[in-house]
N, CA, C and O atoms as a MOPAC input file, in Angstrom:
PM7 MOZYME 1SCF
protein

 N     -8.39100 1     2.09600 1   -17.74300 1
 C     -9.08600 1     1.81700 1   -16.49900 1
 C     -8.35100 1     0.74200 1   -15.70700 1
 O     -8.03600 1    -0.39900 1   -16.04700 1
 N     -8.21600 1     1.20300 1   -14.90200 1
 C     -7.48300 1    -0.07500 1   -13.24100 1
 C     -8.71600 1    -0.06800 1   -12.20800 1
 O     -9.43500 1     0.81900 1   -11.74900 1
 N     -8.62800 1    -1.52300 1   -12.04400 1
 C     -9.53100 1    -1.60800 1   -10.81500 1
 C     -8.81100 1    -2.35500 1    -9.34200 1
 O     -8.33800 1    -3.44600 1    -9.66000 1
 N     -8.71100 1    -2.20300 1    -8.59000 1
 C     -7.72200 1    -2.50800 1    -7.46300 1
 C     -8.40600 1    -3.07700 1    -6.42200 1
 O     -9.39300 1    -2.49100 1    -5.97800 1
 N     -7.99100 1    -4.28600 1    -5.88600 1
 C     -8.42700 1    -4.92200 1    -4.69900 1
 C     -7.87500 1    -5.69100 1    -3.97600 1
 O     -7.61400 1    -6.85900 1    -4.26500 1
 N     -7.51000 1    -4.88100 1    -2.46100 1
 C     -6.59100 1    -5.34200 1    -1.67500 1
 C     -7.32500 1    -6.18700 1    -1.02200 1
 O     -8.55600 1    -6.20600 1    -1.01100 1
 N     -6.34600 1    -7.15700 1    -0.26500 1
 C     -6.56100 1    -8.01500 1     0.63600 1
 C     -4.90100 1    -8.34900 1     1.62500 1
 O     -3.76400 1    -7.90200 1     1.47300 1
 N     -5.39400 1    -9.15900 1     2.44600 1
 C     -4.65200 1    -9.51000 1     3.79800 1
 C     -4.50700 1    -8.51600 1     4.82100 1
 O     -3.38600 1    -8.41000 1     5.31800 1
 N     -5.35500 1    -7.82400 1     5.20200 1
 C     -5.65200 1    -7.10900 1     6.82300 1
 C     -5.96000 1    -8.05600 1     7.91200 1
 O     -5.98400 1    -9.24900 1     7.61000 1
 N     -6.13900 1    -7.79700 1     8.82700 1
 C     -6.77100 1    -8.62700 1     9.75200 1
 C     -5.61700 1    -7.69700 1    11.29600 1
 O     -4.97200 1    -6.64800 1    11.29200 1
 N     -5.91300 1    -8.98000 1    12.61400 1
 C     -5.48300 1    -8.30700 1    13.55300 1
 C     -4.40000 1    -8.39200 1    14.41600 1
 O     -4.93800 1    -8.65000 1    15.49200 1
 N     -3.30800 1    -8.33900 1    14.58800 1
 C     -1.81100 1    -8.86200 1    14.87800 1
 C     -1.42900 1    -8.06400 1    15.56200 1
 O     -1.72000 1    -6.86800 1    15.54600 1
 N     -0.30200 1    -8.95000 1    16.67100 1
 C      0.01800 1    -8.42200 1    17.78700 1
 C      1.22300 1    -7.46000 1    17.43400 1
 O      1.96600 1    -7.69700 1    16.48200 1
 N      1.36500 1    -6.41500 1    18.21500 1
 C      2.68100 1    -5.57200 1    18.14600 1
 C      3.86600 1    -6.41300 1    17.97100 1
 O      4.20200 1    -7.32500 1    18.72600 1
 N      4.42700 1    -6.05800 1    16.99000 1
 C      5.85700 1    -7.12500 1    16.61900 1
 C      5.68900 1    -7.79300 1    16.09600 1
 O      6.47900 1    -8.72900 1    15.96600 1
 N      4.71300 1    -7.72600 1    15.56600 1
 C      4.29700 1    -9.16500 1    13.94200 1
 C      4.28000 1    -8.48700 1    12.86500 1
 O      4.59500 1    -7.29700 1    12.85000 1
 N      3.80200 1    -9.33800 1    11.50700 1
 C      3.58500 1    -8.91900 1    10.69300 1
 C      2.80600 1    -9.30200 1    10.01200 1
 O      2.33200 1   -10.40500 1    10.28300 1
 N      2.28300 1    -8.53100 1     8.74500 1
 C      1.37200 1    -8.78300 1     7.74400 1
 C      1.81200 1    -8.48000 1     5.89100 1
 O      2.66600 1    -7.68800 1     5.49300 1
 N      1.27900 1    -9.02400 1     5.37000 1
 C      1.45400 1    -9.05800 1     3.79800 1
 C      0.43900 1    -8.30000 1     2.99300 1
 O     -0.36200 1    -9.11300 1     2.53300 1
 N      0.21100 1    -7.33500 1     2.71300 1
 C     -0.88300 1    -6.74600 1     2.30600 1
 C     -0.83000 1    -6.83600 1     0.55800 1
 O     -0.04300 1    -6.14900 1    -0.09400 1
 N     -1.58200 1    -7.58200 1     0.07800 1
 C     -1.72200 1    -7.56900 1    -1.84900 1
 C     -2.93900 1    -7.07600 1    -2.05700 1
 O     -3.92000 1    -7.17700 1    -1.32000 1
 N     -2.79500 1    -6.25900 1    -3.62500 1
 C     -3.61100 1    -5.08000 1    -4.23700 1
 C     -3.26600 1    -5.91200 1    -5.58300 1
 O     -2.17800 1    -6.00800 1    -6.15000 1
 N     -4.72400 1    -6.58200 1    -5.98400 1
 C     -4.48900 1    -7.29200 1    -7.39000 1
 C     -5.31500 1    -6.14000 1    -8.39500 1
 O     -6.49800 1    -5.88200 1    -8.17200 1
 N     -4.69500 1    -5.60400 1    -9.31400 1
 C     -5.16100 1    -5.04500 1   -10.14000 1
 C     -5.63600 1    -5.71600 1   -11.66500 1
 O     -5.05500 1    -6.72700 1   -12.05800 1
 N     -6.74300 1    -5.07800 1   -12.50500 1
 C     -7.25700 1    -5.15600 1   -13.39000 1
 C     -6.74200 1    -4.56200 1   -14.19700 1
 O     -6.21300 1    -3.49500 1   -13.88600 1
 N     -6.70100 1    -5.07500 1   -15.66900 1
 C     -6.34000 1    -4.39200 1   -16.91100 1
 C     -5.14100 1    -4.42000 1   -17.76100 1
 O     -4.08500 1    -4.78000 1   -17.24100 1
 N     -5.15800 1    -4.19900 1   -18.57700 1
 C     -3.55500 1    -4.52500 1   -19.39900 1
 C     -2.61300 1    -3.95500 1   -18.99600 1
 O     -1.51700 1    -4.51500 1   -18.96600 1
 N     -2.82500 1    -2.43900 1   -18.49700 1
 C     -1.85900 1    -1.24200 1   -18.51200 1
 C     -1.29200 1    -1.46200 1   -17.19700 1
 O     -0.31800 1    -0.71000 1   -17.18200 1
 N     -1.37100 1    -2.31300 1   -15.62700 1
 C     -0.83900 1    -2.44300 1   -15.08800 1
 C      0.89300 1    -1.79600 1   -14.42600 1
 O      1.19800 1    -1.11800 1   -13.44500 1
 N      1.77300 1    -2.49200 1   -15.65900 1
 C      2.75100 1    -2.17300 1   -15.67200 1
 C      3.00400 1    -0.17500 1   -16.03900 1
 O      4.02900 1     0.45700 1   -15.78500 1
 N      2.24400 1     0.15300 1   -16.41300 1
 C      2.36700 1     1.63900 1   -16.92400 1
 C      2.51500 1     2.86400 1   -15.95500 1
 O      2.92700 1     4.01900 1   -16.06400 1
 N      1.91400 1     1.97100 1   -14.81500 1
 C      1.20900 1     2.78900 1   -13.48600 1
 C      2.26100 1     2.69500 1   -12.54800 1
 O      2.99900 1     1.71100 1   -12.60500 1
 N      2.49000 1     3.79100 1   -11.47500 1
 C      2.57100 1     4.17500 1   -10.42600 1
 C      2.10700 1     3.67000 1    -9.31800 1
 O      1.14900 1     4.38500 1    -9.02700 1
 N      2.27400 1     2.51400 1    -8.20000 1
 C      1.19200 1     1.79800 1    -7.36700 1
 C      2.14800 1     2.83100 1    -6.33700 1
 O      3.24800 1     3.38400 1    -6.37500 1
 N      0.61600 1     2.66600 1    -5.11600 1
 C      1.21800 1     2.79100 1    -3.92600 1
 C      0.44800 1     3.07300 1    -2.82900 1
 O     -0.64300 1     3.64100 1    -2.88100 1
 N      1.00600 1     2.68100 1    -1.81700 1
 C     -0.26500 1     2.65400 1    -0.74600 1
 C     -0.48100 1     3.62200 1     0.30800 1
 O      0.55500 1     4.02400 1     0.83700 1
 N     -1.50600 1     4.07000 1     0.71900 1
 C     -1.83700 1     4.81400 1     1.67300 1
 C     -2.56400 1     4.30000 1     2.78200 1
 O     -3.06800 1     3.17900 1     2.70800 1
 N     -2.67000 1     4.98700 1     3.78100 1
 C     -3.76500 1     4.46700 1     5.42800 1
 C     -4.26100 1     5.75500 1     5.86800 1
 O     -3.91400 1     6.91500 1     5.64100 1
 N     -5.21200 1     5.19600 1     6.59100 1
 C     -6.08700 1     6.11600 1     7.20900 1
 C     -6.17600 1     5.65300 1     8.66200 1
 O     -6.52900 1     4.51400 1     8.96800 1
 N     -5.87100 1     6.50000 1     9.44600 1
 C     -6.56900 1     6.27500 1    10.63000 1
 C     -8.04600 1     6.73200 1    11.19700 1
 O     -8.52700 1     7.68100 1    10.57700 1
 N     -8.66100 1     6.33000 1    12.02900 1
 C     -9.87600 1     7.15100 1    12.50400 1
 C     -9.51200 1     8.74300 1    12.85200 1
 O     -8.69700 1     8.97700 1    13.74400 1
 N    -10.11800 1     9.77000 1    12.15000 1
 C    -10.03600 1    10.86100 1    12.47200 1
 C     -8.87000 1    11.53400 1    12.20700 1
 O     -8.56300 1    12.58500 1    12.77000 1
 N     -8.13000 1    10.91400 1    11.28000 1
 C     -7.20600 1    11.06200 1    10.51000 1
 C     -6.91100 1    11.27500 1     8.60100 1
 O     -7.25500 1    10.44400 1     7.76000 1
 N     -6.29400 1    12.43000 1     8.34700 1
 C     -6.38300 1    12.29200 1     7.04200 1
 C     -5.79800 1    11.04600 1     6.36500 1
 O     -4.92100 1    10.55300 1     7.07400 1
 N     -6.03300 1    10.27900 1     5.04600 1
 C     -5.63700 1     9.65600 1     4.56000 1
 C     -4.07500 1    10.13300 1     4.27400 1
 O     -3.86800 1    11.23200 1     3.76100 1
 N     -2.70300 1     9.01100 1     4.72900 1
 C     -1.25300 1     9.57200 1     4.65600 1
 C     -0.98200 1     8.41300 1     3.91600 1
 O     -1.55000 1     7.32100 1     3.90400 1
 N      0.61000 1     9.11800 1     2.90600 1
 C      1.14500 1     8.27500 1     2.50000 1
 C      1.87700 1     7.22800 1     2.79100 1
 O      2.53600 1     7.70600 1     3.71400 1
 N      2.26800 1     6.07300 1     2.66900 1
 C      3.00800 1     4.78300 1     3.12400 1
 C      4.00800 1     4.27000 1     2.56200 1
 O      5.06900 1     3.94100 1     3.09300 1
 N      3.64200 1     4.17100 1     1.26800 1
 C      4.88200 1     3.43200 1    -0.19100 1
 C      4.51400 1     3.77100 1    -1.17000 1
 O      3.37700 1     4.22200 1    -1.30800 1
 N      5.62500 1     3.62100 1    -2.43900 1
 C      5.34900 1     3.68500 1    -3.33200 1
 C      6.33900 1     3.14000 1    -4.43800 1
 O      7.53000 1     3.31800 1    -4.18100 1
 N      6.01500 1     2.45600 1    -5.71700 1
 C      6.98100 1     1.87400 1    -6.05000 1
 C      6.61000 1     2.13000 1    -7.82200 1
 O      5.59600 1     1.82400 1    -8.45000 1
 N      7.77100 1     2.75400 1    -8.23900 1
 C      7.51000 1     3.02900 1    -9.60200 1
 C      7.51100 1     1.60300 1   -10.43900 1
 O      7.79100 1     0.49100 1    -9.99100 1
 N      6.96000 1     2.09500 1   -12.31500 1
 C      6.76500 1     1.32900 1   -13.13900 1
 C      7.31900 1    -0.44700 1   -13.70600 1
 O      6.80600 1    -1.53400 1   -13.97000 1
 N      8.60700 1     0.16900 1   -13.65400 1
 C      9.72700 1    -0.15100 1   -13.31000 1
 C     10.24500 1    -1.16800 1   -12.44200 1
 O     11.04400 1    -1.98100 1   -12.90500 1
 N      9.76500 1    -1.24500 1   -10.81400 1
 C      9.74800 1    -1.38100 1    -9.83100 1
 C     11.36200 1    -1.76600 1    -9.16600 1
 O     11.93400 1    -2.67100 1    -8.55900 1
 N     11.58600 1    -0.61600 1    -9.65700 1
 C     13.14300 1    -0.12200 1    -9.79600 1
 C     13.19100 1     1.06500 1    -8.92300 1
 O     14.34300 1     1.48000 1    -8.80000 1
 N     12.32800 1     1.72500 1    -8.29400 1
 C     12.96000 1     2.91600 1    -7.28400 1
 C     11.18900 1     2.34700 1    -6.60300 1
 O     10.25100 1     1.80500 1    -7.18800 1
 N     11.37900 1     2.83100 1    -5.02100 1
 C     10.73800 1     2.93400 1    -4.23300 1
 C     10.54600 1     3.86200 1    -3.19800 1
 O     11.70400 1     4.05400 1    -2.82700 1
 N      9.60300 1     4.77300 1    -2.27900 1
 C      9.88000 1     5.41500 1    -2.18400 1
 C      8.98900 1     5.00900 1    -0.23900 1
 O      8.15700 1     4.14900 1     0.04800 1
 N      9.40100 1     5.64800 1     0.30400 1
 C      8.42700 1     5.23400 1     1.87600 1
 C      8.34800 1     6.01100 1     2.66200 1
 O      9.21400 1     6.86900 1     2.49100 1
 N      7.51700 1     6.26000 1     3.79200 1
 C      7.21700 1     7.84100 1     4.85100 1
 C      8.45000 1     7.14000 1     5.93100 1
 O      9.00000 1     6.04100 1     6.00500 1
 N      8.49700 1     7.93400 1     6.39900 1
 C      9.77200 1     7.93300 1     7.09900 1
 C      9.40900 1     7.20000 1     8.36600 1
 O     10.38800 1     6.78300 1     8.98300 1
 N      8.00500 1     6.89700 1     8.99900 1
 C      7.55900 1     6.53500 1    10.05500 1
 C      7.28400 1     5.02500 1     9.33000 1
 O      6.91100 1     4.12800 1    10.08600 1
 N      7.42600 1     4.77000 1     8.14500 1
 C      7.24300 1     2.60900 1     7.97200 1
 C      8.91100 1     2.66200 1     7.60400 1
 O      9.46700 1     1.58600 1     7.81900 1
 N      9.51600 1     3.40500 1     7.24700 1
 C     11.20000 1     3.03100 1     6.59000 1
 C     11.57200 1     1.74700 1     7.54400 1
 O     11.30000 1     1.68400 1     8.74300 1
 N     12.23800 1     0.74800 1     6.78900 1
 C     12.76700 1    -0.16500 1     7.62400 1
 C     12.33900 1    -0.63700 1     7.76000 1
 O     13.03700 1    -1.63200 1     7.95500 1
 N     10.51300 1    -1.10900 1     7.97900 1
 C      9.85600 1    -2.26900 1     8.55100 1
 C      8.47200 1    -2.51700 1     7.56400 1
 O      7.48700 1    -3.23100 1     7.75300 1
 N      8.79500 1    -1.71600 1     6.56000 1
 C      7.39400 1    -2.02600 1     5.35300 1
 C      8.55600 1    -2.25100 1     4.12400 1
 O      9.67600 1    -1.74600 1     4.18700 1
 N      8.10700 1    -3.06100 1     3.05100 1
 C      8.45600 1    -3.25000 1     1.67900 1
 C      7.55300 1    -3.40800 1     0.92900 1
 O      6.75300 1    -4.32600 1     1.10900 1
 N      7.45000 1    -2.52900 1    -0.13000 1
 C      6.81200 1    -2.89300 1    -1.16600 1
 C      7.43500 1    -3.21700 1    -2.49700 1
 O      8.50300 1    -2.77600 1    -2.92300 1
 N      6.75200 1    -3.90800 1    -2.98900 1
 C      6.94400 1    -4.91700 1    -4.29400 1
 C      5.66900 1    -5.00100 1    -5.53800 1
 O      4.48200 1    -4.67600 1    -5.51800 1
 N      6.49300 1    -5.55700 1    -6.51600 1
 C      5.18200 1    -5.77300 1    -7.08300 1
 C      5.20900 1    -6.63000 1    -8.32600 1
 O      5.54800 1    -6.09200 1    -9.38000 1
 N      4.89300 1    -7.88200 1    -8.31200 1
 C      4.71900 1    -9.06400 1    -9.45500 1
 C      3.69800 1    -8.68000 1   -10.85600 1
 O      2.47200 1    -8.65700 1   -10.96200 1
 N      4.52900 1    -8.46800 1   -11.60600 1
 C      4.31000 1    -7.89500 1   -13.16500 1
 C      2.99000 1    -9.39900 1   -13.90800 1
 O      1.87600 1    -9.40500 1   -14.43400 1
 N      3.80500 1   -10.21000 1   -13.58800 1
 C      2.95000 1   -11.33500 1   -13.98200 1
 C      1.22700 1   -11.56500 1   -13.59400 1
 O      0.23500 1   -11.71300 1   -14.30800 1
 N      1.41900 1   -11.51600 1   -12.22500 1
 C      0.65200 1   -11.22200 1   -11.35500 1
 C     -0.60000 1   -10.06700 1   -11.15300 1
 O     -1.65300 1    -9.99300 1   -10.52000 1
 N      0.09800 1    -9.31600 1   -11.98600 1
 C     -0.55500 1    -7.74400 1   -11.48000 1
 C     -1.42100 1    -7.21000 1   -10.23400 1
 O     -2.51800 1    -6.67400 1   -10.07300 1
 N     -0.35600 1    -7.63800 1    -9.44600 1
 C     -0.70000 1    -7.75100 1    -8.20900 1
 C      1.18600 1    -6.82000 1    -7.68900 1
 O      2.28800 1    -6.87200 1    -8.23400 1
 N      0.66300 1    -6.06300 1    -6.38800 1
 C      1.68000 1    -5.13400 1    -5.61500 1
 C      1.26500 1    -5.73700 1    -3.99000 1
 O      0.15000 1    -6.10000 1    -3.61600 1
 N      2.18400 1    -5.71500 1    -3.41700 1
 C      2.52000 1    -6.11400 1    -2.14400 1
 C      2.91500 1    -5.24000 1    -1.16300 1
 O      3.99100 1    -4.65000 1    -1.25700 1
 N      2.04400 1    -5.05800 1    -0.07100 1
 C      3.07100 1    -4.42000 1     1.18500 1
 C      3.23300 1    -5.64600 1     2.43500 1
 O      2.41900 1    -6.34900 1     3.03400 1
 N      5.06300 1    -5.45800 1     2.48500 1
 C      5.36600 1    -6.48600 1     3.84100 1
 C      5.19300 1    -5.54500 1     5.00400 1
 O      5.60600 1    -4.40200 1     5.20100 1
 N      4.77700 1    -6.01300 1     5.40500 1
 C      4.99100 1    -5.02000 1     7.34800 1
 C      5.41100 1    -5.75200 1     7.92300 1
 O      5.03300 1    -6.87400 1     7.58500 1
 N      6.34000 1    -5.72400 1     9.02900 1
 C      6.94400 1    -5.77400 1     9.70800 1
 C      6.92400 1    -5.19500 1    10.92700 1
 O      6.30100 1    -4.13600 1    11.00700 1
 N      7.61200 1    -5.75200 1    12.20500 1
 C      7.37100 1    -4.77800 1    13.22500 1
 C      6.56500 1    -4.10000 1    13.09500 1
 O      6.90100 1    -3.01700 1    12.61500 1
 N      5.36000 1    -4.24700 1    13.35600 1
 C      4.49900 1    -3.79800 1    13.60800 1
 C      3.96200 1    -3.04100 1    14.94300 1
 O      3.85100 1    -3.60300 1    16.03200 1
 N      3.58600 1    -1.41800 1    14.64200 1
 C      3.29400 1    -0.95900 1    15.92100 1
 C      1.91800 1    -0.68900 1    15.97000 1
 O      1.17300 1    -0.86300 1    15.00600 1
 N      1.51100 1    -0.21000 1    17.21400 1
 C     -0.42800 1     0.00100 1    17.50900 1
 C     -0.54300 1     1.41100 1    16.88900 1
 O     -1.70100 1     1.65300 1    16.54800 1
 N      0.16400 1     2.21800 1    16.69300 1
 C      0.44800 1     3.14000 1    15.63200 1
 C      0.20900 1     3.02900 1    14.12500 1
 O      0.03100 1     3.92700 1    13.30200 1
 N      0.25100 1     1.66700 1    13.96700 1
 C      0.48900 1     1.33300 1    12.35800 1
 C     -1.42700 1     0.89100 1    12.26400 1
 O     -1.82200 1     0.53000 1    11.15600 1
 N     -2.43200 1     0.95000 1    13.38600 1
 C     -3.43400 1     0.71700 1    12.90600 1
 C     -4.32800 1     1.41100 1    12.21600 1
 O     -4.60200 1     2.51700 1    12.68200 1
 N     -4.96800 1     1.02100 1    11.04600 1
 C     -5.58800 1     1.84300 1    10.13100 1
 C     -6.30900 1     1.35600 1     9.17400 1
 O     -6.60000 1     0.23400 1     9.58800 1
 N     -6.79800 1     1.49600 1     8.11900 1
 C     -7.72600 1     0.87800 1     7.08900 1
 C     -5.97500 1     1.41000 1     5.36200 1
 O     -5.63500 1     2.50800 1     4.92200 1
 N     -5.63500 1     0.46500 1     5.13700 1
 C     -4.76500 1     0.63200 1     4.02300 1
 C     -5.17800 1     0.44900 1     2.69700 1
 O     -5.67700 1    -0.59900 1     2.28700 1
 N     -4.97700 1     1.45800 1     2.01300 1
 C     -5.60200 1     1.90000 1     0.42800 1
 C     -4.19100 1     1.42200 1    -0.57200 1
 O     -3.01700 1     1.73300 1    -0.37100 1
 N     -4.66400 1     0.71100 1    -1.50700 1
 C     -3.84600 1     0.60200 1    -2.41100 1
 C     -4.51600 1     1.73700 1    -3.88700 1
 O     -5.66600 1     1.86400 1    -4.30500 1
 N     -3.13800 1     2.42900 1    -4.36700 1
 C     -3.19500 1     3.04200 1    -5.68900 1
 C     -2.52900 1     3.25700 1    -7.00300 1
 O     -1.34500 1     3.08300 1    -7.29300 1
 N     -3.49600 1     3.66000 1    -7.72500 1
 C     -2.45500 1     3.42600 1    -9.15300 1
 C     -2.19000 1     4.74800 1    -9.57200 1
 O     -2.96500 1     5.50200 1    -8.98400 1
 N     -1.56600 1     5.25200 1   -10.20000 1
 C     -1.59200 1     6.94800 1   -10.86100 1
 C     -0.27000 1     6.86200 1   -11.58600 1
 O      0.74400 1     6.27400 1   -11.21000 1
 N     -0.51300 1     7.73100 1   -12.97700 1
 C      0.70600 1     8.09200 1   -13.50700 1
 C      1.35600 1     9.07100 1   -13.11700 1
 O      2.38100 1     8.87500 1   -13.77000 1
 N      1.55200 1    10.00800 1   -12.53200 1
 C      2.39000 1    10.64300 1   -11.61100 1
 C      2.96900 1    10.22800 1   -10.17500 1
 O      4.04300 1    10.60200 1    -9.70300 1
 N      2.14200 1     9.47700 1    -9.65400 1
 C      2.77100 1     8.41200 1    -8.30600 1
 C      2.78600 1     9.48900 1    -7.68800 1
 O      1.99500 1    10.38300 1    -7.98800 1
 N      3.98300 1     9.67200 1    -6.37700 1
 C      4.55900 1    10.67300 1    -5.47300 1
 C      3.94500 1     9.98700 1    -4.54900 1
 O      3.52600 1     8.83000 1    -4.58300 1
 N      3.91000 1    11.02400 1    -3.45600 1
 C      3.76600 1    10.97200 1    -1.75300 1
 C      2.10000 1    11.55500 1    -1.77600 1
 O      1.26000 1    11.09900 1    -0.99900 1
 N      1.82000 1    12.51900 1    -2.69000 1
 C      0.36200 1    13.10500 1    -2.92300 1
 C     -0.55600 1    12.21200 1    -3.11000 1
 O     -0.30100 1    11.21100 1    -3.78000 1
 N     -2.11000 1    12.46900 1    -2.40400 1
 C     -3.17900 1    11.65100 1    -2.69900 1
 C     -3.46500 1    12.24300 1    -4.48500 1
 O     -4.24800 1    11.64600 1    -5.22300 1
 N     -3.00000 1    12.97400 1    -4.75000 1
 C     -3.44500 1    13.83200 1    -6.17700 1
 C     -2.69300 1    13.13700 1    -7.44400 1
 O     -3.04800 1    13.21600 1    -8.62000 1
 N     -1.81600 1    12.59200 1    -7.03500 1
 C     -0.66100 1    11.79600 1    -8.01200 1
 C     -1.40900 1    10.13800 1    -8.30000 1
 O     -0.88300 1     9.41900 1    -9.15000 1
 N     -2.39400 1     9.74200 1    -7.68200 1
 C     -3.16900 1     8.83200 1    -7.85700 1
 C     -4.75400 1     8.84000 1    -8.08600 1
 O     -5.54200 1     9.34300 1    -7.28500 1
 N     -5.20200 1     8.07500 1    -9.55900 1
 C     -6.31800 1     8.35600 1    -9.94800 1
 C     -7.36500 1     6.83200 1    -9.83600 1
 O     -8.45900 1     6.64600 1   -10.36900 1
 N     -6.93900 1     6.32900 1    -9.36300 1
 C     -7.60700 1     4.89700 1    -9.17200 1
 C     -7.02200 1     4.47600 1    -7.80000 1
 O     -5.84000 1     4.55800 1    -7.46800 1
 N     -8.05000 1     4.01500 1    -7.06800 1
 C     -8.09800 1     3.60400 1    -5.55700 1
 C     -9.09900 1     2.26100 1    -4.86800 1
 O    -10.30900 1     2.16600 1    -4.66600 1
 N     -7.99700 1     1.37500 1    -4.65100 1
 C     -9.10300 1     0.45700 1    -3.97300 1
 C    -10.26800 1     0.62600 1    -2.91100 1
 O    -10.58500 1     1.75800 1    -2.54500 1
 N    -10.78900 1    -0.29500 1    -2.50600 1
 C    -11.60000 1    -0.07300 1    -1.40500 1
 C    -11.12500 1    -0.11500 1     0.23800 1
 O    -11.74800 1     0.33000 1     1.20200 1
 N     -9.79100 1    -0.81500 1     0.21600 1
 C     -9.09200 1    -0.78700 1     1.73700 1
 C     -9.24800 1    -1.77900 1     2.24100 1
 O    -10.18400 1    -2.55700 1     2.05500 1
 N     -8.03100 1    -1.93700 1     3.20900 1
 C     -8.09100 1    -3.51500 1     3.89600 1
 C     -7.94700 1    -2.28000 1     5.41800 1
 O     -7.42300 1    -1.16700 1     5.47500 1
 N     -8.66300 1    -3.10200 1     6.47600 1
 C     -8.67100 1    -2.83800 1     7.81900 1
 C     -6.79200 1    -3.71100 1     8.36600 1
 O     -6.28100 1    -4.79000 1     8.06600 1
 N     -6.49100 1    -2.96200 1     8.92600 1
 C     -5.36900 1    -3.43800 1     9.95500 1
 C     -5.17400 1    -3.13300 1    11.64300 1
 O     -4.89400 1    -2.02000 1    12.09000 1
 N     -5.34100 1    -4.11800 1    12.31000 1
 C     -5.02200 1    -3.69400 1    13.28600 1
 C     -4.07300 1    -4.00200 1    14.24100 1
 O     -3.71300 1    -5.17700 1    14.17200 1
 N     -3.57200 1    -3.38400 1    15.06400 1
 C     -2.14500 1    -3.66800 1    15.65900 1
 C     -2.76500 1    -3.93700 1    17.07800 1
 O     -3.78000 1    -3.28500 1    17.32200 1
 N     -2.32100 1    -4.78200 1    18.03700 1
 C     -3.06800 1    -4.70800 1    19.64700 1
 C     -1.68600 1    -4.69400 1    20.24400 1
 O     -0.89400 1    -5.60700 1    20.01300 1
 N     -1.42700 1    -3.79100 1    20.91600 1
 C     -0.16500 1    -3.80900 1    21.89700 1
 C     -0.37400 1    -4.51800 1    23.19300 1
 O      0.54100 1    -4.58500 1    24.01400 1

């Protein structure tokens, strides 16, 4: 069992940035697959990052490449998204997840936080 709870959303101007952390519960931490997803209003939940066991390969949608990083402190058990450049595009409610299969799929993840709100104001 993982239990996940993000924090650092809030509301920032186009061209800023934010730090988004997903502190997880449980021993197995390291075993898992993290990675984050967003939702927009009226939008399906899409993928964002993802960063294997390891945290040795990473993987990102082609619309954050370049201006999101994710990470993730073993000690900690806690995973990180940097944003960067930030666009009014990038506003959404962001899900952090765990799964042993990982990928780009909402199906590759079986544990899901509750979401941090983000918003971008151009």
């Amino acid at each position: 069992q993982v239990q996940l709870v993000e924090s650092g959303g809030g509301l920032v101007q186009a061209g800023g940035s934010l730090r988004l952390s997903c502190a997880a519960s449980g021993r197995t931490f390291s075993r898992y697959v993290m990675g984050w997803f967003r939702q927009a209003p009226g939008k399906e939940r899409e993928f964002v990052a993802a960063i294997n066991w390891s945290g040795g390969s990473t993987n990102y949608a082609d619309s954050v490449k370049g201006r999101f990083t994710i990470s993730r402190d073993y000690a900690k058990n806690t995973v990180y998204l940097q944003m960067n450049s930030l666009k009014p595009e990038d506003t959404a409610v962001y899900y952090c997840a765990a799964g042993t299969v990982g990928g780009t799929s909402l199906r590759g993840y079986g544990y899901w936080g509750q979401g941090t709100q983000v918003t971008v104001s151009s």
